[in-house]
Each structure stands twice: as structure tokens, then as C-alpha cells.
C-alpha positions in Angstrom: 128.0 193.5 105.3 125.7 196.0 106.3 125.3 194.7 109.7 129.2 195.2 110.5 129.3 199.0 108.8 126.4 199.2 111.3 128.2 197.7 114.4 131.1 199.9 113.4 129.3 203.2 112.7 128.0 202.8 116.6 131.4 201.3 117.9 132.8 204.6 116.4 130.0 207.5 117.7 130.6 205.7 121.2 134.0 206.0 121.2 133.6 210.0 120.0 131.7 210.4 122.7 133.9 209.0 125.5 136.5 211.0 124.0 134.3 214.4 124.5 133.5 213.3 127.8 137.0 213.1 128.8 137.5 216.9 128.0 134.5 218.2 129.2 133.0 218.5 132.9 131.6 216.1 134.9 128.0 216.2 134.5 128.7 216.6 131.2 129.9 212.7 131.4 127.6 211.7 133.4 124.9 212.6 130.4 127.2 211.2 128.0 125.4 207.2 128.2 122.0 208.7 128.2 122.8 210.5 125.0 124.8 207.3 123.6 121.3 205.6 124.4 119.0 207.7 122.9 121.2 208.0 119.7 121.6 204.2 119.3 117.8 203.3 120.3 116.3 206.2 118.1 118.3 204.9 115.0 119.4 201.4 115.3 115.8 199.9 116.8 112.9 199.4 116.3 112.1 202.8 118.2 112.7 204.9 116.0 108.9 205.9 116.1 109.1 207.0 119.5 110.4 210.3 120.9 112.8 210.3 123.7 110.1 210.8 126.7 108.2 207.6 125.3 111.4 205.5 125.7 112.5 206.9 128.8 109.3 206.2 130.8 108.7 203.7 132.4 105.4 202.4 134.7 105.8 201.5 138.1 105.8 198.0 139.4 102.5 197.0 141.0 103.1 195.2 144.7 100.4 192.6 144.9 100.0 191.4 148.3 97.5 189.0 150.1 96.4 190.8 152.6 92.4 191.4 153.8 90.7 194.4 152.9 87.1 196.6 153.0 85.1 195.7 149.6 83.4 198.5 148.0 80.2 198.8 145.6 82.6 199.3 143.0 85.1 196.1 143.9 84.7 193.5 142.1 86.3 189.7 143.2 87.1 186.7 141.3 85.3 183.8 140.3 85.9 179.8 141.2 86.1 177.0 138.8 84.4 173.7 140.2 83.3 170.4 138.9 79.9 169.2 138.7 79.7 166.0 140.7 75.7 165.4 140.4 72.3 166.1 141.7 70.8 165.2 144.9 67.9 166.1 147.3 67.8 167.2 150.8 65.8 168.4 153.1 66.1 171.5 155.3 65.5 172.3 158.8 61.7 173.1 157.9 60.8 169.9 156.5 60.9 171.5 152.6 62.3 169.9 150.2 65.5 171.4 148.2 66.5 169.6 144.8 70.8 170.4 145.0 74.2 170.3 142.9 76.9 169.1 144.3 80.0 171.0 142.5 83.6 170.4 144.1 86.3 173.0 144.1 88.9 171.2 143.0 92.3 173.1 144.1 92.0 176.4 143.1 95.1 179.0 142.6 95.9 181.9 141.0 98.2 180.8 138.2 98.4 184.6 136.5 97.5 188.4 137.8 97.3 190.7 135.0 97.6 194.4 135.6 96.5 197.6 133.8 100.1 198.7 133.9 101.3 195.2 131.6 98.4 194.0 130.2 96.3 196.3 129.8 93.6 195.1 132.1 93.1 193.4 135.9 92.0 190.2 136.0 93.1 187.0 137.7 93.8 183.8 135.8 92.5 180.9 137.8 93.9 177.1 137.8 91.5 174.3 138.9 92.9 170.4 139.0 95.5 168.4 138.2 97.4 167.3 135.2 100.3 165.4 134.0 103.1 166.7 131.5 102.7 164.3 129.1 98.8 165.8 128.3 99.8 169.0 128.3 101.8 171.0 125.3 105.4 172.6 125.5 103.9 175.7 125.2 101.7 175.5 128.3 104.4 173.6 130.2 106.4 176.6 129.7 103.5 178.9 131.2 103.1 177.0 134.6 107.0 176.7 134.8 107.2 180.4 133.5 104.8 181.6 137.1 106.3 178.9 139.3 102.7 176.9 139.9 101.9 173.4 139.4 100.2 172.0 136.1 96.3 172.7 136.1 93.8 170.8 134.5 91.4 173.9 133.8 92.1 177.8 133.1 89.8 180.5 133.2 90.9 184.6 133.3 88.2 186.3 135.8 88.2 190.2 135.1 88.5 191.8 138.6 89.4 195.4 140.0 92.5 196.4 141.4 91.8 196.1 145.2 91.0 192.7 144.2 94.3 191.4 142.9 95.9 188.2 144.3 99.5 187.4 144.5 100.1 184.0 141.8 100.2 181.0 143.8 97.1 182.0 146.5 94.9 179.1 146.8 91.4 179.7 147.1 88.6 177.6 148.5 85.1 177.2 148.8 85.1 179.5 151.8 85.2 182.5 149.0 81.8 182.1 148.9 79.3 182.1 151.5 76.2 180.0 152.6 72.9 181.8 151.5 74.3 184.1 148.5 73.5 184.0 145.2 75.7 183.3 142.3 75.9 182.9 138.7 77.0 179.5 137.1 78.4 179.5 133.5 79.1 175.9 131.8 78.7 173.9 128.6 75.0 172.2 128.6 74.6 169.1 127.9 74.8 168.2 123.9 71.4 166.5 122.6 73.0 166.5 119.0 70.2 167.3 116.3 67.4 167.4 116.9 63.2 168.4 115.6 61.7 171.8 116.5 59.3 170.4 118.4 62.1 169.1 121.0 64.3 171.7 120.3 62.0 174.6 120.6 58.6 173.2 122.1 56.5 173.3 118.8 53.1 172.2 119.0 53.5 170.5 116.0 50.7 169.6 113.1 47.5 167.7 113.6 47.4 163.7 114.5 44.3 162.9 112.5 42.1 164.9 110.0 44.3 164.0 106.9 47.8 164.6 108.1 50.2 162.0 106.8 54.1 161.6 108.1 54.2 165.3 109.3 52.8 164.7 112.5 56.0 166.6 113.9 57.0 168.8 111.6 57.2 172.4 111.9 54.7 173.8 109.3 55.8 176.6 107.1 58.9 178.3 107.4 58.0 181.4 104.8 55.5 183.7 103.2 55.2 183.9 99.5 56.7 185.3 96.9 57.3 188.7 98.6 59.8 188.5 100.8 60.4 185.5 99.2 63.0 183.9 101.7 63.4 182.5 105.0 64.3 185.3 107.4 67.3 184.5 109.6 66.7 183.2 113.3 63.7 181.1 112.0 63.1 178.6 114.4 63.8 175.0 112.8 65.7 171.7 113.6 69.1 171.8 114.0 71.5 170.5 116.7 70.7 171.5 119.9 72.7 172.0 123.3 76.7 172.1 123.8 76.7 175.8 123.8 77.5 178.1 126.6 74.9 178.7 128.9 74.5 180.8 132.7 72.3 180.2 135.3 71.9 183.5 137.4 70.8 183.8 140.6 71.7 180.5 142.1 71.6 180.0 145.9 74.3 178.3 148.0 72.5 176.3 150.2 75.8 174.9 152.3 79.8 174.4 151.8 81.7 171.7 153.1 85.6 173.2 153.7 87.3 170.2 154.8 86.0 168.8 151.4 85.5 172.1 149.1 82.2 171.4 148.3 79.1 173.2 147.9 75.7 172.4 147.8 73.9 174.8 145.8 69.7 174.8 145.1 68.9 173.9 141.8 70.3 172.7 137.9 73.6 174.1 136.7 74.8 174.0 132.9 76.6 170.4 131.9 77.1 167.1 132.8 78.6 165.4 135.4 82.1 165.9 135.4 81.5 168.9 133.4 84.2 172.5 134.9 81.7 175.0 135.6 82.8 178.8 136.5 81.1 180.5 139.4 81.0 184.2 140.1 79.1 186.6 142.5 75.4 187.1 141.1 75.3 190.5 139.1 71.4 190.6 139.9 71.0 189.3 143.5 74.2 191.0 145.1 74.9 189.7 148.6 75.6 191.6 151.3 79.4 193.5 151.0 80.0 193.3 154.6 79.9 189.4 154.9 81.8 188.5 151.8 85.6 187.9 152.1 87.7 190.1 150.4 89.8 190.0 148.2 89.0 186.1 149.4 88.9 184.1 152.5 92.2 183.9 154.3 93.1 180.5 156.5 94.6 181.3 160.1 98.1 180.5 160.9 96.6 177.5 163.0 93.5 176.5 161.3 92.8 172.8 160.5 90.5 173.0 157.5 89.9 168.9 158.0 88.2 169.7 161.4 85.8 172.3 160.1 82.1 171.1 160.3 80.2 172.4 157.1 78.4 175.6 156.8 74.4 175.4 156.6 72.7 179.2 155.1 70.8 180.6 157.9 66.9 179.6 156.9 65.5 181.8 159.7 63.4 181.6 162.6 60.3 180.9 161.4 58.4 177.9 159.6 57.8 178.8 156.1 54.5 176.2 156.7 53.1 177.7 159.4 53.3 181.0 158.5 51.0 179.7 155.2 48.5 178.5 157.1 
């Protein structure tokens, strides 16, 4: 009942108002809606809190294109999801010896740009494989649907800067990156499940003879005595170990393979194989601004990515072994 005395209340101070409008001058009427708005919204919504310059403004729309531009100290790009396919070994072009990961970009594309002026913040949301409806829920059915991008396996929201926005939908490949930079790898190690100190955190342990009896691995003492009379928290002790989050800084690409979006990169990442990893520009070891592509690498019109040969980092011209000797 309420609800209709509302509806007429308005239905009534509308009509009032077309009526004044009618008698008055034009600009008069052509105020007349702005005023019925601002009457209605302040009293019949839930905007009553806001004054009338709150409710009129409005941000701008932000134009995303994909077009190449200059990266600054400041910029700051996104990141790759990739899939750990194993370790190998290979040798280089000096004879040494390089222990590699093999991680696989599998399809990458911007499924969601968020903007300072809608969210609050810039940062890319990145999609990485392949997935059927049936796995996935309504709710994130709706989401790929909702941007107009095909179901992905994997998320993961990279915070970026402005200049670095990408239109949704721009597929990226392993030629964001390039061959001899260094990059940080985040991923879930491997789980061991529980596990003693001396595994978990490299104890020595106790004694093997002189008198010890079934404590050969245990830790020893975990307290003092009666004052403080407690175990202080952190103590090192068994308890399940791996399966947490983990980053590897500072690891270098050693090649990248564009007609298969793979990269070779020198040394151990976090997980196990077929484990997403997240790979991101090194915050220590920056690489040089000028070589990077930016906001990322952009195919030509009549590029064949299938004929590309892969991309070796450039090792120099002189022999790491003679130069020792």
C-alpha cells in the first residue's frame, strides 16, 4: 500500500511540474527533467545520502587500445601464466652445462582490464587454457560470456599501470618476454605432507650412540623452564611441510620457442609438473626498458608464428673457460 501512495505521490509532482513548465519559458522546461530527477533520486533511492553534484558526475570512459608504446621506469606490464612441463639439461654454445624448465604458455588472453575509474585499481586479468562448461560453475560461465572470451582453465589478476592496459580479448605469447632477462616465478611447491624437523628444517638431530635411545631424530627441547614457561610461537618443529606459495626471483630465460610458446628458463621453479605457475618481470634484476615490448609483443599483419625459429639469449663473445684459465 505504501508502494502505490509512493508511485502516486511521484506520478503527481511530475505531472505539477509539466504543468509549470507549460506556463513558463523555455529554459525554464528544459530544467524541468533535471529537477524531476533530482527530486525523485534524492527521496525515492537509495541516494538520498548524496548531494546533487555527487549524482550528477559522472567519470569518463577509459579507451583501451592495443597499440605499441615507450615504457617508462615507472610502467609496469603484465605477467604470463604457464604450465610447468619438466626439467631438462642442455648445453650452451660454450660447452657449460645449464640445468632448464620447460614451462609452456598455454593460450594466454586478457579476459578482464580493470580501471581506476570502475574498480578502483588497473590491473589485467589473465586467462591461461582451456576448459569445458560442464567443469566450470554458472557463475563463472556467466563471467567469460559476460567479456565475450572463451572459457579458461586458469585466472590470475596482474596489477599493472595505466599505459599498460590491454583491450579484453589480446592474446599474449611467449614473445612478451625476452631471451636473457630475468623473471620472477610464483607457484605452489610441491606438498611433502608431514613431516620431522630434521627434513623439514635441516636439524642436526641428537646423538646416534652414547646412550640415546629412539630419539635419534628428534628435535631436542622446544622450551626453557619455568620462566617463560611456554613455547614461543614460530618454534621450529615437525609439521607438514610444502604446498604453500612460494617465488623464485631472479630467474633467467635462457631461450623461447614462439611457434610452440615455450620457454626454457635456467634453473627450479615452484610445483610439480603440470603445476600453473605465474611469471612476471624480476623486481630485483630489471631488464633493460628499451628491449622489452610494451604494453606486449604485437604479431605483424603477415607473420607466420609456425615458421619462427626459437630465440637463444645472447651468451657473448667470449669463452667463459678460457677467460678462467
Amino acid at each position: 500500500m505504501s508502494a502505490l501512495q509512493s508511485r502516486g505521490l511521484i506520478s503527481r509532482l511530475h505531472q505539477h511540474l509539466l504543468s509549470l513548465s507549460s506556463t513558463s519559458s523555455s529554459s525554464a522546461a528544459a530544467q524541468t527533467p533535471l529537477l524531476f530527477h533530482l527530486l525523485t533520486r534524492r527521496y525515492f533511492s537509495s541516494d538520498a545520502l548524496l548531494d546533487g553534484s555527487q549524482i550528477l558526475q559522472q567519470q569518463p570512459t577509459r579507451i583501451i587500445q592495443a597499440t605499441p608504446a615507450i615504457m617508462t621506469p615507472n610502467s609496469k606490464r603484465t605477467g604470463l601464466i604457464a604450465v610447468k612441463c619438466g626439467m631438462s639439461a642442455l648445453w650452451d654454445k660454450w660447452g657449460a652445462r645449464l640445468p632448464i624448465t620447460i614451462l609452456w604458455v598455454d593460450d594466454n588472453i586478457v579476459s578482464q582490464a580493470k580501471t581506476v575509474e570502475k574498480e578502483g585499481i588497473f590491473s589485467l586479468q589473465i586467462g591461461c587454457g582451456h576448459k569445458k562448461v560442464k567443469h566450470l560453475t554458472k557463475p563463472e560461465v556467466g563471467h567469460f560470456r559476460a567479456h565475450g572470451v572463451p572459457l579458461k582453465r586458469k585466472l590470475k589478476e596482474f596489477l599493472v599501470t595505466g599505459d599498460a592496459l590491454l583491450p579484453v580479448g589480446t592474446s599474449i605469447g611467449v614473445r612478451h618476454f625476452i631471451p636473457g632477462q630475468y623473471v620472477d616465478v610464483t607457484g605452489i611447491s610441491r606438498g611433502k605432507g608431514f613431516q620431522g624437523g630434521m627434513k623439514r628444517w635441516g636439524f642436526k638431530g641428537m646423538s646416534a650412540s652414547h646412550g640415546t635411545s629412539l630419539t635419534h631424530r628428534s628435535i631436542g627441547s622446544t622450551g626453557q623452564r619455568d620462566a617463560p614457561g611456554k613455547v614461543f610461537t614460530g618454534k621450529k618443529m615437525p609439521g607438514r611441510m610444502g604446498g604453500k606459495q612460494r617465488t623464485v626471483k631472479n630467474v633467467w630465460i635462457y631461450k623461447i620457442d614462439p611457434a610452440r610458446n615455450l620457454m626454457w628458463v635456467k634453473g627450479q621453479v615452484p610445483g610439480a609438473i603440470g603445476n600453473f605457475v605465474f611469471i612476471k618481470d624480476a623486481v630485483y634484476k630489471k631488464p633493460d626498458l628499451s628491449q622489452l615490448p610494451f604494453p606486449t609483443y604485437f604479431a605483424k599483419e603477415d607473420e607466420d608464428a609456425t615458421d619462427l625459429e626459437p630465440l637463444v639469449a645472447d651468451l657473448g663473445e667470449v669463452d667463459p673457460f678460457m677467460v678462467a684459465d
